[in-house]
C-alpha positions in Angstrom: 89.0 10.3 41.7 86.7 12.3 43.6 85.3 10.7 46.7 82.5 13.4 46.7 83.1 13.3 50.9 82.8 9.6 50.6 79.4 10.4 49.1 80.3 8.1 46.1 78.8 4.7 45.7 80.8 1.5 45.4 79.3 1.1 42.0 80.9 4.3 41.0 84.2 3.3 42.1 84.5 0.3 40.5 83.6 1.9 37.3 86.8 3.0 37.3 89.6 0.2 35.9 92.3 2.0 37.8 90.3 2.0 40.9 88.8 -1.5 40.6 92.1 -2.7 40.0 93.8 -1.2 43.0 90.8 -2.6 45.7 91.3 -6.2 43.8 95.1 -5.9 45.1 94.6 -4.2 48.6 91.2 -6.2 49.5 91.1 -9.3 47.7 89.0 -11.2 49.4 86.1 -8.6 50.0 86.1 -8.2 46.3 85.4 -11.5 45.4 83.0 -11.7 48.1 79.2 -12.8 46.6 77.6 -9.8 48.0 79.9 -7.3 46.7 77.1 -6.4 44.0 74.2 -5.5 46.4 76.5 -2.8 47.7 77.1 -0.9 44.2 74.3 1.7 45.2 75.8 2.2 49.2 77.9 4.9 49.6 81.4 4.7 50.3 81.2 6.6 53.7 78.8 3.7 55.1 81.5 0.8 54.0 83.9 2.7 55.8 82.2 3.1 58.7 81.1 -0.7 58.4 84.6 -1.8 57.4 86.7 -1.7 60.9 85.8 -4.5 61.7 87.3 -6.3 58.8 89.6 -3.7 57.3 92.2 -2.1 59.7 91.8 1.6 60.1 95.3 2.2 58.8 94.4 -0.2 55.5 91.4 2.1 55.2 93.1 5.3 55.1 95.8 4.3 52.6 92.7 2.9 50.7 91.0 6.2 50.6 94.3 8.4 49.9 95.4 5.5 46.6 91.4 6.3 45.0 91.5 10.0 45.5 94.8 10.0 44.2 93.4 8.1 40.7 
């Protein structure tokens, strides 16, 4: 998947089975998470930078190496 430099909305990734699938597995709890629809138009470089506090930074990066790998 291309991460377009983190560019890519979190509507666009979970577009993709393969990657929505993955995130359901690895972050469970933020996927089912009421809000998760509001942030289908933020980019995936502002979750990240959002995300420490919730998501450790080593959880992140094997995050971000699984999607570019799909």
């Amino acid at each position: 998947m291309d991460l377009k430099n983190y560019n890519i909305t979190v509507g666009e990734v979970l577009k993709n089975p393969q990657a929505k699938a993955m995130l359901q597995k690895e972050l469970p709890m933020i996927m089912r998470h009421p809000m998760l629809p509001m942030a289908n138009a933020i980019p995936l470089r502002d979750i990240i930078n959002n995300a420490g506090g919730y998501v450790s930074p080593r959880k992140i990066q094997s995050i971000l190496e699984k999607l570019s790998k799909i």
